[in-house]
C-alpha positions, 0 to 999 in steps of 0.5 A: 789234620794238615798237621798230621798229614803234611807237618807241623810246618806243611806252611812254611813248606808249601801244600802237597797237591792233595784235593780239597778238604772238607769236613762233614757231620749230621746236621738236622739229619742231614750230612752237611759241610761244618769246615773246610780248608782255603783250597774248598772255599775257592772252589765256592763251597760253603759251611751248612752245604749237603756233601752230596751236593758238593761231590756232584759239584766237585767229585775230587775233594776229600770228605773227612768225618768231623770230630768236634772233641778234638777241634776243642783239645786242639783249640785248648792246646792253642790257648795254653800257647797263648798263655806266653802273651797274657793270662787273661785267655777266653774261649771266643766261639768253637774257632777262636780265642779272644786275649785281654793284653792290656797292660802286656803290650809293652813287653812284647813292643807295642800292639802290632808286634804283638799281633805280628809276633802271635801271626807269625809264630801259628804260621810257622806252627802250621797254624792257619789263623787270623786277628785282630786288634781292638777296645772292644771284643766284639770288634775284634771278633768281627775284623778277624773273621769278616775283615779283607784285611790280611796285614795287622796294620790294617787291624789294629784298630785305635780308640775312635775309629770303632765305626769306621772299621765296623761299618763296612762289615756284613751284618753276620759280624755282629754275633747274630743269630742266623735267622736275624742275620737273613731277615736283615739281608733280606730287608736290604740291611745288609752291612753294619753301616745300614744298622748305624743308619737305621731308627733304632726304635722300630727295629728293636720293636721287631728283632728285640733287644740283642741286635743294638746290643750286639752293635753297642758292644761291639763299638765299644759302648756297651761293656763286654767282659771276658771269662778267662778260661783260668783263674788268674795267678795272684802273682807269676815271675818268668824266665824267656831263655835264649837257648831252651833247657830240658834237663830236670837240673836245669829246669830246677835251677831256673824255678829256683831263681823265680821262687827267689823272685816271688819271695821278695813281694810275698814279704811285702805282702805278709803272705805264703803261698799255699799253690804253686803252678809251674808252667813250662813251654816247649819251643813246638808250642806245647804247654806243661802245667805242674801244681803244687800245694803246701799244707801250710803258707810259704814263700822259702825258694828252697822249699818250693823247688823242693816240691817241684823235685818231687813233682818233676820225678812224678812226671818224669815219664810223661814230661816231654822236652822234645827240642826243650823248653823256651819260657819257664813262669811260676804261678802263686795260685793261691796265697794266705798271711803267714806269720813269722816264728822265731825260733827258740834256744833250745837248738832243736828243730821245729817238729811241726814245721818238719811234719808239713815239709815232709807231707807237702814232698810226699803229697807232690810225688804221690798225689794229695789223696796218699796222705789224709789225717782226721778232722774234728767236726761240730757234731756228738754223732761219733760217725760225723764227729770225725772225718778224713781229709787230704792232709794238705788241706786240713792241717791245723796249726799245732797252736791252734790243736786242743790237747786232751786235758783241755776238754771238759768231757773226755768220753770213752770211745773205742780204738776201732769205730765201724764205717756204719753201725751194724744191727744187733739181735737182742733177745732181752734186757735187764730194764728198759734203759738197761744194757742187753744180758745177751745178743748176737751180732755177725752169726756169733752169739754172746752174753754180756759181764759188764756194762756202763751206760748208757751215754745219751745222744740226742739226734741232730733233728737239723739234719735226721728230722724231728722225728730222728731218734735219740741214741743211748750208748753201753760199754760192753764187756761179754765173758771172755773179755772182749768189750764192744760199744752198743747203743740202743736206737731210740727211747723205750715207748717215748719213741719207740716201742720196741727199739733197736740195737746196733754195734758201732765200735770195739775197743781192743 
């Protein structure tokens, strides 16, 4: 909200004299406070305060609705940010982000430039924020938000100095409930240096388990992982510019160069990767992510800008440069072993290759749901032997594609299938297995030439129920030629006694 009222950099600038701000919400049918800028916690109000009790003791401050959808899409977008720093990025409560920098530091020139650089650029964001450093989450969770310390120095904490930096912390530091958190204070155990000092025997008798838990993790005992917000690329190449870029040929000419930088270790690897995520940050801190998948593994940096001109094109209205883009990184989301082909002699390219080329471009500027083939699936149900599926997903190599004459039975079935099979009058029938001399199906009444069958299909009682029954299928012919393909649901008297009839295709 100081954003959009004062700025993005309202402060670097300094505050406009305006009341203090606080947020409000319905808590336990109550209006109380839920947040409040610096201004209002000088003035001595607090989180959890009925606003009418804070107008009668301030009148002048402002009351704002809270709009917790939105706190989280801003708190989303932080994160994104954060993404310049490390991959390893959790959400640490509704007010904060915890990052795993281990092994990251050293790019940006230790610990405290880290934290100075991450401090410094919020700041100049208009971001009022607050960290810490520490081998544990929970440690750095509490000095963040409980610590005076204002200056990293004082937050960066080094292996063995846990204790002495939790210790002087209040107990609300620990991540407790806030019932816990009172009957502590009001048993005199006020600050996490008491809880070091008391038996843990009798106050785990009394306030269970979590409490020590809370305490062991936060020293780093008792391990704590964190839940990235993202899956984590299996590999990533980035470029920081000096001067950012925001033409499209320039932001293609750089994704070039970090496809050519993946395709060595891809090679190493044997592998192709099938999803590609390019991430483009803008100098005010905001975050573009473009996906790209292939139908098939590759690691050809010719062909992997390819898909990020057909998916810059897609975007082009809603990809914003502003001031340009600052970090460019390309992300292999998900890889597979792809095997080489050589070429043949023949001097004619290869057709199979040149299909997946073109659906993984279309499917880039399209969307993955423009493009769909059919897959065969395990199962003699006509309506489950079959489905549609996105075509960058379901391709099957042409090696591994069964040709017609290497099916031992190839079954007649029509060129049109219907979605679901329809019911069908049958007035009578030659014999009880027999095909129907006559039927009617949409209002229109027809008398049957010729007919074959019928083709038996036993239910799938693994997925219908025992009781599923058993379909006989007729090729039909009626007198001016029109031929349709019919079963019959069910075995005369053996299952049924009066089975029904259905339309399930029609063959021209």
């Amino acid at each position: 909200m100081a954003r959009r009222r004062w700025g993005a950099s309202w402060l670097s600038n300094g505050r406009p004299d305006h009341p203090p701000v606080v947020f409000s919400d319905k808590v336990e049918n109550a209006m109380r406070i839920v947040a409040l800028d610096s201004v209002a916690e000088r003035l001595r109000l607090k989180r959890g305060q009925g606003v009418a009790e804070a107008r009668a003791m301030h009148p002048q401050i402002d009351v704002l609705p809270a709009d917790p959808a939105a706190d989280k899409a801003f708190l989303s977008a932080l994160a994104d940010w954060c993404d310049r720093y490390t991959p390893l990025v959790a959400y640490a409560g509704a007010d904060g982000l915890a990052l795993d920098i281990t092994g990251c530091t050293h790019l940006h020139g230790g610990e405290k430039a880290l934290l100075d650089d991450v401090l410094s650029r919020l700041f100049q964001l208009g971001v009022e924020a607050r960290g810490a450093i520490a081998a544990s989450p929970g440690l750095a969770w509490a000095l963040s938000r409980f610590s005076s310390a204002r200056l990293s120095d004082d937050n960066v904490i080094e292996a063995g100095e846990e204790a002495a930096a939790l210790g002087p912390l209040p107990v609300t530091a620990l991540r407790l409930p806030e019932t816990v958190t009172d009957t502590l204070i009001r048993l005199g155990l006020t600050h996490v240096a008491d809880l070091m000092e008391a038996p843990r025997a009798a106050l785990a008798r009394r306030f269970g388990p979590l409490v020590f838990l809370r305490l062991d993790q936060a020293l780093g005992h008792d391990d704590e992982p964190l839940s990235p917000r993202r899956p984590v690329a299996e590999l990533s190449v980035e470029r920081r510019l000096l001067s950012p870029v925001s033409g499209e040929d320039d932001i293609l000419g750089l994704a070039l160069q970090l496809a050519a930088g993946l395709k060595t270790t891809l090679e190493e690897r044997g592998e192709g990767g099938r999803q590609f995520e390019l991430l483009l940050f803008r100098v005010d801190g905001k975050v573009f992510r473009l996906l790209a998948g292939t139908s098939s593994p590759v690691r050809d940096p010719k062909r992997i800008t390819a898909l990020y001109k057909e998916r810059l094109a897609a975007v082009h209205d809603d990809l914003d440069a502003g001031y340009g883009f600052e970090i460019l990184r390309l992300c292999v989301l998900k890889a597979e072993p792809i095997t080489s082909i050589q070429d043949d002699f023949s001097g004619r390219p290869d057709q199979s290759r040149a299909l997946a080329d073109f659906t993984d471009r279309v499917i880039a500027r399209f969307g993955e749901d423009v493009l769909s083939i059919v897959v065969l699936a395990a199962s003699h149900i006509p309506e489950r032997a079959a489905s549609l599926q996105p075509a960058g997903n379901a391709v099957v190599p042409a090696a591994k594609m069964l040709q017609a004459e290497e099916w031992p039975i190839v079954p007649v079935r029509p060129l049109r299938l219907l979605i679901h099979p329809e019911r069908v009058e049958v007035p009578a029938a030659d014999v009880p297995d027999g095909a129907p001399e006559r039927f009617f199906w949409r209002r229109t009444a027809y008398r049957v030439a010729r007919a074959e069958g019928p083709e038996r299909i036993a239910a799938e009682w693994w997925i219908d129920g025992e009781d599923a029954p058993t379909r006989d299928y007729f090729r039909i012919e009626d007198e001016t030629g029109r031929r349709f393909w019919m079963f019959r649901n069910g075995l005369f008297q053996r299952e049924r006694m009066h089975p029904d009839w259905f339309m399930h295709g029609i063959f021209a």
